[in-house]
Backbone as JSON, one array per atom type, in Angstrom:
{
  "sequence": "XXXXXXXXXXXXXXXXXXXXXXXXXXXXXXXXXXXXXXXXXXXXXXXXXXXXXXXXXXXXXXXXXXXXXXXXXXXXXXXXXXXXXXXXXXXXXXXXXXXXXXXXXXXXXXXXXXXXXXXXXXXXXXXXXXXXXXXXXXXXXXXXXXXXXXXXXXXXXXXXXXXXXXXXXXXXXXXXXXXXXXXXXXXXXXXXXXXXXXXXXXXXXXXXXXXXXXXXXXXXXXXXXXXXXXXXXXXXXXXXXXXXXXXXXXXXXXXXXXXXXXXXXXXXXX",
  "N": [[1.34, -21.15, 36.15], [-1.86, -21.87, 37.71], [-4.83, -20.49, 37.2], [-5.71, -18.24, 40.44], [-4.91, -19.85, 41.54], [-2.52, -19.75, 45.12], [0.06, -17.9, 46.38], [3.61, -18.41, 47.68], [4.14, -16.74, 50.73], [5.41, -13.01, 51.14], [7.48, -13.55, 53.29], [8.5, -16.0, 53.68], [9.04, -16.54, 50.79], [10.97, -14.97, 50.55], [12.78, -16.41, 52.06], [13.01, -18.91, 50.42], [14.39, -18.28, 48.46], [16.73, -16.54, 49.1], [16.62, -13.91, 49.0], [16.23, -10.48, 50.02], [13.15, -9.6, 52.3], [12.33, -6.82, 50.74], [13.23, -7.29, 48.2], [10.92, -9.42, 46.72], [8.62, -8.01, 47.92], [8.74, -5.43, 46.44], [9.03, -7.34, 43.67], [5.64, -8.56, 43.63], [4.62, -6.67, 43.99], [4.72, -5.36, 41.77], [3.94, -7.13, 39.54], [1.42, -7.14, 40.79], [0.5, -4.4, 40.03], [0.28, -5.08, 37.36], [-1.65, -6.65, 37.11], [-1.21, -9.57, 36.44], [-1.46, -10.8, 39.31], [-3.89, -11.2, 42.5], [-4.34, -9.4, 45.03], [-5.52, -10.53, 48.51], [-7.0, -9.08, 51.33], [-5.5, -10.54, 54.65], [-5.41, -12.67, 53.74], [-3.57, -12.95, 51.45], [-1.61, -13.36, 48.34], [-2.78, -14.16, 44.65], [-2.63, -16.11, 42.11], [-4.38, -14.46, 39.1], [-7.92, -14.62, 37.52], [-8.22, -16.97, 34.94], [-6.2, -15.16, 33.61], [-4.12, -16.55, 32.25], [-5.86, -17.64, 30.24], [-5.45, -15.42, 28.16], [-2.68, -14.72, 28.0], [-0.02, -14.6, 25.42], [0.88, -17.26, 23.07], [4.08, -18.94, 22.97], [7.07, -17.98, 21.65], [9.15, -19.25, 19.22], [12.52, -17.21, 18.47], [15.07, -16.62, 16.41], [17.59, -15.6, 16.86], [18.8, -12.34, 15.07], [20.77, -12.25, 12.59], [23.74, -10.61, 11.59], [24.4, -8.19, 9.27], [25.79, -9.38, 5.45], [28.37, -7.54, 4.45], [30.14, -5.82, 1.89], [32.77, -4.94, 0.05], [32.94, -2.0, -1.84], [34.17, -0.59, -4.17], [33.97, 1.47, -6.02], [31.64, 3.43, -5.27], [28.31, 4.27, -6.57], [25.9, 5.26, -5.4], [23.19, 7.64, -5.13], [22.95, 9.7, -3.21], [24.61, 9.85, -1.11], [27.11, 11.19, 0.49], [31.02, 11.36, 0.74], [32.18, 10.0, 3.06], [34.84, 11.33, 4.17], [34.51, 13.77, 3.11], [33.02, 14.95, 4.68], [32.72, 17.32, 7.7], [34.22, 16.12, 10.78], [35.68, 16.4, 12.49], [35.26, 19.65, 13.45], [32.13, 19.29, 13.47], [32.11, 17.52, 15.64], [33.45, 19.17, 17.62], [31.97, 21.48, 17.78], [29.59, 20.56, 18.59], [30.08, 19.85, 21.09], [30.83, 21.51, 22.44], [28.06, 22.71, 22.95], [26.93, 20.82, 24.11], [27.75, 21.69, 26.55], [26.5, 23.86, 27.35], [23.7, 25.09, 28.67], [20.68, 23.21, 28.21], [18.08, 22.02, 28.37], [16.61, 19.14, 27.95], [14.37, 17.88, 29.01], [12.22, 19.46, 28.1], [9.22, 20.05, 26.32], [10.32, 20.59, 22.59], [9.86, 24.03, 20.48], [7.69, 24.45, 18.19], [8.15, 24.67, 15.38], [10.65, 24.47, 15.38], [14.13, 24.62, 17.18], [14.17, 28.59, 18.01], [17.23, 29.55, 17.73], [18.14, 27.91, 15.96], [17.24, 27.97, 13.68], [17.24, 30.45, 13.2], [20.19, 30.27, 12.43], [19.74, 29.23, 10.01], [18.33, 30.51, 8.09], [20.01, 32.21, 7.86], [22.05, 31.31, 6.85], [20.61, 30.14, 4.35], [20.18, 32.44, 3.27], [22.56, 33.51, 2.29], [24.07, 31.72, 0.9], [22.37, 30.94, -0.88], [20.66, 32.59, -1.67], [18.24, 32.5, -0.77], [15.37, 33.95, 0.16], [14.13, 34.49, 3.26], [13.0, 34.09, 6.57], [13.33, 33.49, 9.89], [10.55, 32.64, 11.12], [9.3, 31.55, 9.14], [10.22, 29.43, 8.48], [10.12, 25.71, 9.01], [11.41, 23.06, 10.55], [11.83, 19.97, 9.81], [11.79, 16.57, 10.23], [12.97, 14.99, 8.28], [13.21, 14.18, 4.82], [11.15, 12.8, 3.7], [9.2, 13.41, 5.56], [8.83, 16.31, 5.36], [7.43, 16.52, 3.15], [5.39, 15.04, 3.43], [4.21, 16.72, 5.39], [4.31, 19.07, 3.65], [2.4, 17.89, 1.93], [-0.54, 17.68, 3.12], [-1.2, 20.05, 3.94], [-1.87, 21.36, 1.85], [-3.87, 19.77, 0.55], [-6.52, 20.53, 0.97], [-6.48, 22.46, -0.93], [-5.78, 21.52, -3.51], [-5.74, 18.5, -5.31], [-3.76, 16.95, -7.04], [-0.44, 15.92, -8.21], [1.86, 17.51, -10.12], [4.7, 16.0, -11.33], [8.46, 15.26, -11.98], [9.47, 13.13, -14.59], [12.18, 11.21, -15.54], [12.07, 11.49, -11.84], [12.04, 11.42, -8.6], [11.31, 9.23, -6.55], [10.39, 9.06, -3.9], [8.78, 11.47, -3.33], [6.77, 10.59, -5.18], [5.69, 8.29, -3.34], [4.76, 9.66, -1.25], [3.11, 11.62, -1.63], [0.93, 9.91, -2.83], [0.12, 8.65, -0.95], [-1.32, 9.88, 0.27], [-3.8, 10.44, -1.57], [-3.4, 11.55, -3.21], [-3.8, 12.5, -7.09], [-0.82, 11.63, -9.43], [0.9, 13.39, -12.14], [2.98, 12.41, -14.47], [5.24, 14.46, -16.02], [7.63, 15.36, -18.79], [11.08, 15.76, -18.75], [13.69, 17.44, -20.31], [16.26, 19.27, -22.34], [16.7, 21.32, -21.09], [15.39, 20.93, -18.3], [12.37, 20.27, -16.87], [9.58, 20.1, -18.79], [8.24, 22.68, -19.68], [6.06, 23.34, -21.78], [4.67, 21.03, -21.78], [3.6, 21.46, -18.67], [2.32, 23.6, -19.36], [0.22, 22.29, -20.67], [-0.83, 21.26, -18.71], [-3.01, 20.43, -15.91], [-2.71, 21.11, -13.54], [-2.24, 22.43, -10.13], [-0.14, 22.39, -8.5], [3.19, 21.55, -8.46], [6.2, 19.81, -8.52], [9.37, 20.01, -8.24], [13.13, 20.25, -9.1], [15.04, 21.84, -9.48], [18.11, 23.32, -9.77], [19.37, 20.81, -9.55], [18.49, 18.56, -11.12], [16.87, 15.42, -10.49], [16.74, 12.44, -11.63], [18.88, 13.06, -13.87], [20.61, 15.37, -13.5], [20.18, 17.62, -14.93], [20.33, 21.54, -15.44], [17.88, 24.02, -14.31], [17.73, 26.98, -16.58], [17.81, 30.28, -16.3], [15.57, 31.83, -17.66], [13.68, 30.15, -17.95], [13.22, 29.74, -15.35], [11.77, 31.83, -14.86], [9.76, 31.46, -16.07], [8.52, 29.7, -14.81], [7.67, 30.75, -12.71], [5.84, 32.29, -13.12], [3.93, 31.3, -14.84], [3.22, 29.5, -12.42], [2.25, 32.18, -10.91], [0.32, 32.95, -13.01], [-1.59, 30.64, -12.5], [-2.61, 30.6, -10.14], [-1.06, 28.61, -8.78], [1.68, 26.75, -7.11], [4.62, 25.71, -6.53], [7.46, 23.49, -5.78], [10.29, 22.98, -4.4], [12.82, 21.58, -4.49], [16.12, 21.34, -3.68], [17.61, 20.23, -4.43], [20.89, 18.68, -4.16], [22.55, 21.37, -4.67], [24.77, 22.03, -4.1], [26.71, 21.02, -4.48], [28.76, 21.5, -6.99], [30.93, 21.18, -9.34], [32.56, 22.37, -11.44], [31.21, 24.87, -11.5], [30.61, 28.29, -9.69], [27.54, 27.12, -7.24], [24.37, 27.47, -8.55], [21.83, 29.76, -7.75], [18.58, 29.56, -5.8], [15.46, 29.07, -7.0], [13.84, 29.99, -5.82], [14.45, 32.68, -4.39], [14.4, 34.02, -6.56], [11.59, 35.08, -6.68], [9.04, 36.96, -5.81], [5.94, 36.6, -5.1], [5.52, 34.53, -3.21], [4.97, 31.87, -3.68], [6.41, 29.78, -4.57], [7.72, 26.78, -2.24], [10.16, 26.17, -0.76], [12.82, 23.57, -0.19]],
  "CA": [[0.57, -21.51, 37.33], [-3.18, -22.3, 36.97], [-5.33, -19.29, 37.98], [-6.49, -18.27, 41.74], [-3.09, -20.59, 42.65], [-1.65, -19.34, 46.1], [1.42, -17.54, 46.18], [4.03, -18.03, 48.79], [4.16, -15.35, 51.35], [6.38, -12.19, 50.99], [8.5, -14.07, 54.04], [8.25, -17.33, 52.69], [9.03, -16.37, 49.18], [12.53, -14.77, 50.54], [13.38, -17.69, 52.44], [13.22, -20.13, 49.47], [15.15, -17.43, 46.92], [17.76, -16.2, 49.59], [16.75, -12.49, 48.61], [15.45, -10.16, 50.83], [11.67, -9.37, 51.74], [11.94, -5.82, 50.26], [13.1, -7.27, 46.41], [10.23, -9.98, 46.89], [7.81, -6.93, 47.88], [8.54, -5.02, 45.11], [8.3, -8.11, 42.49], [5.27, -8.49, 44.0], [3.84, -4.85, 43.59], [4.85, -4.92, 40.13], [2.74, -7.77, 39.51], [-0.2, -6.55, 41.29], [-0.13, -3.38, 38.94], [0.04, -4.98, 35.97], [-2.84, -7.46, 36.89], [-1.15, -10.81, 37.3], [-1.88, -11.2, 40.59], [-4.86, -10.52, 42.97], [-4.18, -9.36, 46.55], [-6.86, -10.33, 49.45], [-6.39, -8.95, 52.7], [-5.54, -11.69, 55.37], [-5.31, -14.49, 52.91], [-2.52, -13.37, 50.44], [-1.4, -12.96, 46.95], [-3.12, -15.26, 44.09], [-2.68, -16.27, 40.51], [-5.5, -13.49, 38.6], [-8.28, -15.75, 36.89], [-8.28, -16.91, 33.28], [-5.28, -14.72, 33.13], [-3.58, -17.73, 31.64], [-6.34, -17.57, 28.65], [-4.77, -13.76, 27.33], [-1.26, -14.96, 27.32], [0.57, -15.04, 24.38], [1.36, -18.46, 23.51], [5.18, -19.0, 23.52], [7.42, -18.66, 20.12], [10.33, -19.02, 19.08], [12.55, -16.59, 18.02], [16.0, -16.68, 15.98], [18.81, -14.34, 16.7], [18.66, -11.77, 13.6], [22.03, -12.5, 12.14], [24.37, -9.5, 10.71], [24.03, -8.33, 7.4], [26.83, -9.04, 5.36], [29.02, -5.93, 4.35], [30.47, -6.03, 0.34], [33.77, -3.92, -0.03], [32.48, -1.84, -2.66], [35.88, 0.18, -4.71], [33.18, 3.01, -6.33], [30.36, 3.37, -4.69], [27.54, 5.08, -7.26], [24.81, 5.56, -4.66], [23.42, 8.83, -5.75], [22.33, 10.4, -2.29], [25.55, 9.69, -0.11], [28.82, 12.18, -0.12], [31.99, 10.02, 1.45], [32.9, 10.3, 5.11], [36.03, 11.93, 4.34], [34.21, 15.26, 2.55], [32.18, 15.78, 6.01], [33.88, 18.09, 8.65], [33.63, 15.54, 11.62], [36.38, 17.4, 13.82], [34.53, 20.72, 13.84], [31.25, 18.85, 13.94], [32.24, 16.72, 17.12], [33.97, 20.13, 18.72], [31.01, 22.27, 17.78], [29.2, 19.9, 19.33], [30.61, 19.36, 22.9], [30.94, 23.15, 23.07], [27.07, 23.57, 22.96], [26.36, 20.87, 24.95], [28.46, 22.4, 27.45], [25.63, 24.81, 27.4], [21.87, 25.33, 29.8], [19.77, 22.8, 27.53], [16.44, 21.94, 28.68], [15.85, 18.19, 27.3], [12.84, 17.6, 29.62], [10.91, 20.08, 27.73], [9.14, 20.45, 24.46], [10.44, 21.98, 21.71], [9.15, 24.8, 19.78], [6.49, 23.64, 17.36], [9.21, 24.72, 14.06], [12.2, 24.05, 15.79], [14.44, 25.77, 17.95], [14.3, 29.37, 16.85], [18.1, 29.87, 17.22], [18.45, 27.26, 14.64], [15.75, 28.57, 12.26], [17.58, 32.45, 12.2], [20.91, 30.23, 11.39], [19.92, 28.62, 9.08], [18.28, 31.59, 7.16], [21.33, 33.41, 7.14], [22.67, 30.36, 5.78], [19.87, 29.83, 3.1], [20.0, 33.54, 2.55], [23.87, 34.0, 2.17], [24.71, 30.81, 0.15], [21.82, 29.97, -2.21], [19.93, 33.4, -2.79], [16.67, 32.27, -0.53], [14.36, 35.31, 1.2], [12.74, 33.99, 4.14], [13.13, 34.83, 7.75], [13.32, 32.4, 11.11], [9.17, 32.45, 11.46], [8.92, 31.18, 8.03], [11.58, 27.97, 8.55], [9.96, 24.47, 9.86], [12.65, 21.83, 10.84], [11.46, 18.65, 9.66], [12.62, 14.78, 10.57], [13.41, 14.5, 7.16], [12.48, 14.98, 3.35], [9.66, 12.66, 3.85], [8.47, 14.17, 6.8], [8.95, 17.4, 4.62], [6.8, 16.24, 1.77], [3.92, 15.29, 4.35], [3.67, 18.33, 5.92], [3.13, 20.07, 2.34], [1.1, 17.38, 1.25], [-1.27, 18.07, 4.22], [-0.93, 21.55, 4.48], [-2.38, 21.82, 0.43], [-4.57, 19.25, 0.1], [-7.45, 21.49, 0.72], [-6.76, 23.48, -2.38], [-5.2, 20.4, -4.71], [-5.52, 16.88, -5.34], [-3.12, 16.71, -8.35], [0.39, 16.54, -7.92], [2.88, 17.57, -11.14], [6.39, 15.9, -11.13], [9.52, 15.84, -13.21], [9.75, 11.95, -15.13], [11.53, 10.25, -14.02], [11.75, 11.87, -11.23], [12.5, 11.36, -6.96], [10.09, 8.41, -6.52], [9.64, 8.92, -2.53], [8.14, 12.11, -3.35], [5.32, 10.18, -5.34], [4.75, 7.32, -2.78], [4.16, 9.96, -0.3], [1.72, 12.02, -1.95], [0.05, 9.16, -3.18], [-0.71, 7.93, 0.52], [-2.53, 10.7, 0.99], [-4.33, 10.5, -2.41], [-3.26, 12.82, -4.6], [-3.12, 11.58, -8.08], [0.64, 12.29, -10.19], [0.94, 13.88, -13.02], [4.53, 12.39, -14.61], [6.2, 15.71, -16.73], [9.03, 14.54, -19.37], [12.26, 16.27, -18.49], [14.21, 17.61, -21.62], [17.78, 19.22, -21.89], [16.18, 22.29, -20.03], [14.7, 20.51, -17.06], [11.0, 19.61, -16.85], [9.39, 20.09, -19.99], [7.29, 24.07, -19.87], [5.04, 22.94, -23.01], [3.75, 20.27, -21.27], [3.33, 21.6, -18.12], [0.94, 24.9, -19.81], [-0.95, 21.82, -20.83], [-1.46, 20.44, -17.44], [-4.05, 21.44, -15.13], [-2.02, 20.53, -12.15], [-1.5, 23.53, -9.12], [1.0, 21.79, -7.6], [4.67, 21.04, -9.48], [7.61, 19.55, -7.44], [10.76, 20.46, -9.38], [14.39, 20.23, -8.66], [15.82, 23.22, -10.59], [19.44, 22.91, -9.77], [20.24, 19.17, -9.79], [17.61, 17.15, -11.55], [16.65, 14.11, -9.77], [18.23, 11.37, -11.7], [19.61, 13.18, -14.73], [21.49, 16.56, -13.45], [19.56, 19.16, -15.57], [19.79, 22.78, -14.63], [16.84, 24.84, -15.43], [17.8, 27.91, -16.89], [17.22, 30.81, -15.8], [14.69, 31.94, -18.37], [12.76, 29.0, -17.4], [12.65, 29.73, -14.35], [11.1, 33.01, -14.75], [8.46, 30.69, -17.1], [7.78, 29.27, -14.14], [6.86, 31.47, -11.68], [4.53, 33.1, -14.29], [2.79, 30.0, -14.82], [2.41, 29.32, -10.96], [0.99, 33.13, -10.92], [-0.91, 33.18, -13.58], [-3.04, 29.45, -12.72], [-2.67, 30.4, -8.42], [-0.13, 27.29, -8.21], [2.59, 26.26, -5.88], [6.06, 25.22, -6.61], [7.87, 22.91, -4.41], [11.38, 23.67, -4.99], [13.62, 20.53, -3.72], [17.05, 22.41, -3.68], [18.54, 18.66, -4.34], [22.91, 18.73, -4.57], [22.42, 22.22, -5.28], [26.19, 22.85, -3.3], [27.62, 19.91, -5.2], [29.18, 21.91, -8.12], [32.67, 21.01, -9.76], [32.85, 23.36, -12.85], [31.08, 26.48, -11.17], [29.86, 28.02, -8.31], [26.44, 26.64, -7.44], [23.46, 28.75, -9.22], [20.94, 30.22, -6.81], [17.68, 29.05, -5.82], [14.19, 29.41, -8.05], [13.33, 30.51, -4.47], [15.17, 33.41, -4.37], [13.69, 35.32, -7.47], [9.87, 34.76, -6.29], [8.42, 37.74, -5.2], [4.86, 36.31, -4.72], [5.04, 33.37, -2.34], [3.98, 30.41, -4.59], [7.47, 28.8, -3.76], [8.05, 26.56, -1.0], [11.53, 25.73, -0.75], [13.03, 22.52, 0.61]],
  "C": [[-0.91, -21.32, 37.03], [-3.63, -20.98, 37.74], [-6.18, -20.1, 39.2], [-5.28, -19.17, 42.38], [-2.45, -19.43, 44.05], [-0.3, -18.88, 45.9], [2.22, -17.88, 47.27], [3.95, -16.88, 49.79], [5.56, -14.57, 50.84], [7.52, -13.17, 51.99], [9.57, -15.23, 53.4], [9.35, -17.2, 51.56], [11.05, -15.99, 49.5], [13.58, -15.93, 51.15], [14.14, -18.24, 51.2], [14.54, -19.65, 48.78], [16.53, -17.25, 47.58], [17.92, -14.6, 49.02], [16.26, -11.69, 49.91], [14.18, -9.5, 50.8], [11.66, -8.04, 51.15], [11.92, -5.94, 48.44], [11.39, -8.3, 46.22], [8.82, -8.93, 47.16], [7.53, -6.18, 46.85], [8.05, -5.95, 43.62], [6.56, -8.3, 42.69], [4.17, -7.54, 43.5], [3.9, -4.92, 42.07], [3.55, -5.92, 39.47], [1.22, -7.72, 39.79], [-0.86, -5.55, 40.38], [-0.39, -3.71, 37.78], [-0.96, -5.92, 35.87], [-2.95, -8.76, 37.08], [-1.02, -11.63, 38.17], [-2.48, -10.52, 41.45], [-4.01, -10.63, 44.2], [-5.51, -9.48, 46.98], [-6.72, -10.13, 50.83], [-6.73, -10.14, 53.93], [-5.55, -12.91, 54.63], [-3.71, -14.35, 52.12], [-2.5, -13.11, 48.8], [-1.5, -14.49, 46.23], [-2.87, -15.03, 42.78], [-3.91, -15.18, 40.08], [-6.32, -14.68, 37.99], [-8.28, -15.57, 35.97], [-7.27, -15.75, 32.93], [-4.31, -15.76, 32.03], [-4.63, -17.94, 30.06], [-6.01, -16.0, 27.66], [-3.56, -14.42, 27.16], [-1.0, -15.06, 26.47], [1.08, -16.33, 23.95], [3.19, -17.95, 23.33], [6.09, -19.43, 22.09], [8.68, -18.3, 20.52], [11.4, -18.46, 18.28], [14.03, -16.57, 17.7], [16.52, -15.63, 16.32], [19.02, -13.58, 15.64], [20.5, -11.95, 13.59], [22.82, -11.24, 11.07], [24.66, -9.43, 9.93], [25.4, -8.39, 6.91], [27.3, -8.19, 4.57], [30.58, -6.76, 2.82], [31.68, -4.8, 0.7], [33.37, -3.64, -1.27], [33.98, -0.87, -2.96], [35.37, 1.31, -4.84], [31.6, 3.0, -5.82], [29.03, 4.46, -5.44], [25.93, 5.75, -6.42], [24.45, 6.98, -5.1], [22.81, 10.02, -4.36], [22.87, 10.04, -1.1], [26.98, 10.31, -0.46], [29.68, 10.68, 0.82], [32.34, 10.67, 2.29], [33.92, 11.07, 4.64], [35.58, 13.64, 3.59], [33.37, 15.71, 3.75], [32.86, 16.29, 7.52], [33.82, 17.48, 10.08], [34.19, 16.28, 12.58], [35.35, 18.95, 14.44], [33.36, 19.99, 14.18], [31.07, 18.39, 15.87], [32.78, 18.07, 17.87], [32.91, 21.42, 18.6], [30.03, 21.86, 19.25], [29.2, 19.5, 21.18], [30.93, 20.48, 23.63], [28.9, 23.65, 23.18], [26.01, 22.53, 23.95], [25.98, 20.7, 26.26], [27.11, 23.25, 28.29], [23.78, 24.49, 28.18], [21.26, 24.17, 28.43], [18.84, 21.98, 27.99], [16.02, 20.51, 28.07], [14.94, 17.51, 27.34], [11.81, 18.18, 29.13], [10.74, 20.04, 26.61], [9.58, 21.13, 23.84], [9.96, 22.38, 21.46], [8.61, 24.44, 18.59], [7.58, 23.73, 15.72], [10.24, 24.65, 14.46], [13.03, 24.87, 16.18], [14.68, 27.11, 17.08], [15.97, 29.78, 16.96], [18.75, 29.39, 16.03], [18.27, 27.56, 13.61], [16.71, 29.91, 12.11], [18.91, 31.74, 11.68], [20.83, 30.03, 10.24], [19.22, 29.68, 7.67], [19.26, 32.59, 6.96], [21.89, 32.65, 6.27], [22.33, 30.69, 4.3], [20.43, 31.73, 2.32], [21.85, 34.23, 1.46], [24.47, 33.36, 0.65], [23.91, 30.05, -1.06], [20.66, 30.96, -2.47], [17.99, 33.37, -2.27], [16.36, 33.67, 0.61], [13.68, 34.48, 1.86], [13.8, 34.46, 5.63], [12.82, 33.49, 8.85], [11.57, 31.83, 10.86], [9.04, 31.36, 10.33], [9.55, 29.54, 7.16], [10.49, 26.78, 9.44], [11.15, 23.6, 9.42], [11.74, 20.35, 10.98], [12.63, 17.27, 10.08], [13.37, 14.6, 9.63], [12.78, 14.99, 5.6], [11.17, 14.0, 3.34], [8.56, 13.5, 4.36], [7.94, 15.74, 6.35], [7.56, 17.34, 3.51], [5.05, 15.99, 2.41], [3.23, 15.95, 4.83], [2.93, 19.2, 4.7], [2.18, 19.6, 1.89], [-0.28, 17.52, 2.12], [-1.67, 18.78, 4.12], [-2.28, 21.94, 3.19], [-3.33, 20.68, -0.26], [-5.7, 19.33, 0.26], [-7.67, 21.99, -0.19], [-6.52, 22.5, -3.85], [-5.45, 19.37, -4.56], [-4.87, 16.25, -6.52], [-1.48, 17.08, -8.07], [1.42, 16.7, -9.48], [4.12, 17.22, -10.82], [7.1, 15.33, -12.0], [9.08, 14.31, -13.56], [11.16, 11.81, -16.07], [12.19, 11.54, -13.14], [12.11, 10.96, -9.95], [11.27, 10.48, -6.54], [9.92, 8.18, -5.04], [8.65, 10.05, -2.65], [6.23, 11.58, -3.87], [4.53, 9.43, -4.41], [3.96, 8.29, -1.37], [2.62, 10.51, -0.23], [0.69, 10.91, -2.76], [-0.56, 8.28, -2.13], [-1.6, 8.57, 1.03], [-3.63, 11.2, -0.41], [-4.32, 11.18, -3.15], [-3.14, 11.77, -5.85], [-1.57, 12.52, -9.12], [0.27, 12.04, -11.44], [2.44, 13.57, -13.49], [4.7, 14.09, -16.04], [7.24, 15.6, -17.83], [9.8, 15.65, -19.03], [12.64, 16.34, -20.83], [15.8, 18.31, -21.57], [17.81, 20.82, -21.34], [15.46, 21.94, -18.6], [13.43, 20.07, -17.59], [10.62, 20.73, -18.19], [7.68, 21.72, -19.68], [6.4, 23.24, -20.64], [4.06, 21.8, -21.96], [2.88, 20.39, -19.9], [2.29, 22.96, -18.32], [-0.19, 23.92, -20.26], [-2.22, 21.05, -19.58], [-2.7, 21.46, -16.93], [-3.58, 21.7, -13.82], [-1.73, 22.32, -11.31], [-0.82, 23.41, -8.47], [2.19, 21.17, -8.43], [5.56, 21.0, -7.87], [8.76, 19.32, -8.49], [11.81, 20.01, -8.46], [15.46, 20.85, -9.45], [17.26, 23.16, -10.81], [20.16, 22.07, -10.01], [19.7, 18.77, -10.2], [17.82, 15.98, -10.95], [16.59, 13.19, -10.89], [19.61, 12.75, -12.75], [20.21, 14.42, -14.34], [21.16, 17.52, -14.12], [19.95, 19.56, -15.25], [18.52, 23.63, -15.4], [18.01, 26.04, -15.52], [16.91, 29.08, -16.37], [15.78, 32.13, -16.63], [13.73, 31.18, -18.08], [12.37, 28.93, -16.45], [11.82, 31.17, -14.02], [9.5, 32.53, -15.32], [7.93, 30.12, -15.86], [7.12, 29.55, -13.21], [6.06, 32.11, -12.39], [3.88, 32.07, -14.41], [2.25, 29.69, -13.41], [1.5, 30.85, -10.62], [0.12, 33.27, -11.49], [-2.24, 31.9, -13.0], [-2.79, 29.52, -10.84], [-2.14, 29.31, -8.2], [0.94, 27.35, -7.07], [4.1, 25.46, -6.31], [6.69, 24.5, -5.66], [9.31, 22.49, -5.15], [12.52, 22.83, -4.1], [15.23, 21.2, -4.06], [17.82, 20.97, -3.39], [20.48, 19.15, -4.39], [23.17, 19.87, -5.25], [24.15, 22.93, -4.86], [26.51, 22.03, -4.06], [28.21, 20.43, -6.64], [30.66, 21.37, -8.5], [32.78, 21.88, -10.48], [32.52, 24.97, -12.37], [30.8, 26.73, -9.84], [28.42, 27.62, -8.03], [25.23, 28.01, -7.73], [21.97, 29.0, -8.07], [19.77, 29.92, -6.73], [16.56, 29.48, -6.54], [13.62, 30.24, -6.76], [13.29, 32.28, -4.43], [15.09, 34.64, -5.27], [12.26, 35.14, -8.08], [9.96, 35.99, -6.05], [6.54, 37.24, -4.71], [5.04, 35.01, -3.59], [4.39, 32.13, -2.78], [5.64, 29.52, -4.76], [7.9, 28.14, -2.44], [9.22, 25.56, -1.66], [12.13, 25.01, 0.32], [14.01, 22.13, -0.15]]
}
């Protein structure tokens, strides 16, 4: 309709439709708030002007069509267990028992995430993989991106160099490289990331994966990992200690985190 156009009346308007004047009122109102249409008292409701030059013009838009789905026999993905190793029964009856329970979803959470979560999950960490830390000292991230942003943030005051294994967990690079760090690749060897090369770096920042190596399955040793917290003390560095498929053992039980025999605080463990 061309702008400043007349509207029917609210009466009017229900006539024609066969609705009544209160839905016609409300369409109406809604319109008024959002601008495309002026009210003038004693005259009536009008087209807005040159509203008609903002519009969007008018496209057209295909139905997205569903992807199609491959019966795969072995599936090698390297960062998916199979539905049938995840405890869905307890999950789903954990679940419906808690949220049975007072929960508050109108309000904000707590800036690190609820703290009853945070003390389980340090009993967890502390019980089953050897990590010292305490509820305060736990943030609950979205994700391992979300994870990787936060540190890259947090330390890019003191660093702009990041050290990581080659090859290596290539979301970790695109993240810190959005926020400008430049990477330092590392060669891996049949001890994990390669010591020698890393005493040559200058880098205060290393992102490891001690337990599982990100592609190839290393483990560091635990000699090596004593090499490494001596190297992060001696040059004031930072470890970032991705605790990748560190439960995923077949042959043993899984070996305890680099975390776990820090005493200085130059590990952050994720």
């Amino acid at each position: 309709m061309p702008a400043g156009t007349k509207l029917p009346s609210i009466r009017q308007m229900a006539q024609d439709y066969q609705v009544s004047k209160h839905t016609v009122e409300s369409a109406y109102s809604q319109l008024f708030a959002e601008g495309y249409i002026e009210s003038y008292p004693q005259s009536g409701y009008f087209v807005s002007k040159d509203i008609e030059n903002y519009l969007p013009l008018k496209e057209t838009f295909q139905h997205a069509l569903k992807p199609t789905t491959t019966n795969i026999l072995y599936n090698f993905y390297p960062a998916q267990l199979h539905n049938d190793n995840f405890p869905n029964k307890l999950w789903s009856r954990l679940h419906n028992k808690i949220m049975k329970d007072m929960i508050n979803f109108g309000s904000y959470p707590q800036m690190q995430g609820e703290y009853s979560f945070r003390v389980q999950i340090s009993k967890y960490l502390c019980h089953n993989r050897g990590v010292q830390c305490n509820p305060d000292q736990i943030v609950i991230c979205s994700g391992f991106s979300d994870a990787m942003f936060i540190i890259a943030t947090i330390l890019k005051s003191s660093t702009s160099q990041l050290g990581i294994e080659f090859p290596g967990y290539s979301v970790v690079k695109k993240v810190f490289k959005n926020l400008d760090y430049s990477i330092e690749n590392i060669p891996i060897n049949s001890d994990g990331i390669s010591l020698e090369h890393i005493e040559k770096n200058k880098c205060k920042l290393l992102y490891i994966t001690p337990s599982h190596q990100y592609p190839t399955g290393v483990t560091i040793p635990i000699a090596n990992r004593f090499k490494l917290i001596q190297w992060a003390t001696k040059n004031n560095a930072y470890i970032i200690e991705d605790d990748y498929d560190s439960e995923l053992s077949y042959n043993n039980r899984p070996i305890p985190s680099l975390q776990g025999i820090n005493h200085n605080n130059c590990i952050i463990y994720t």
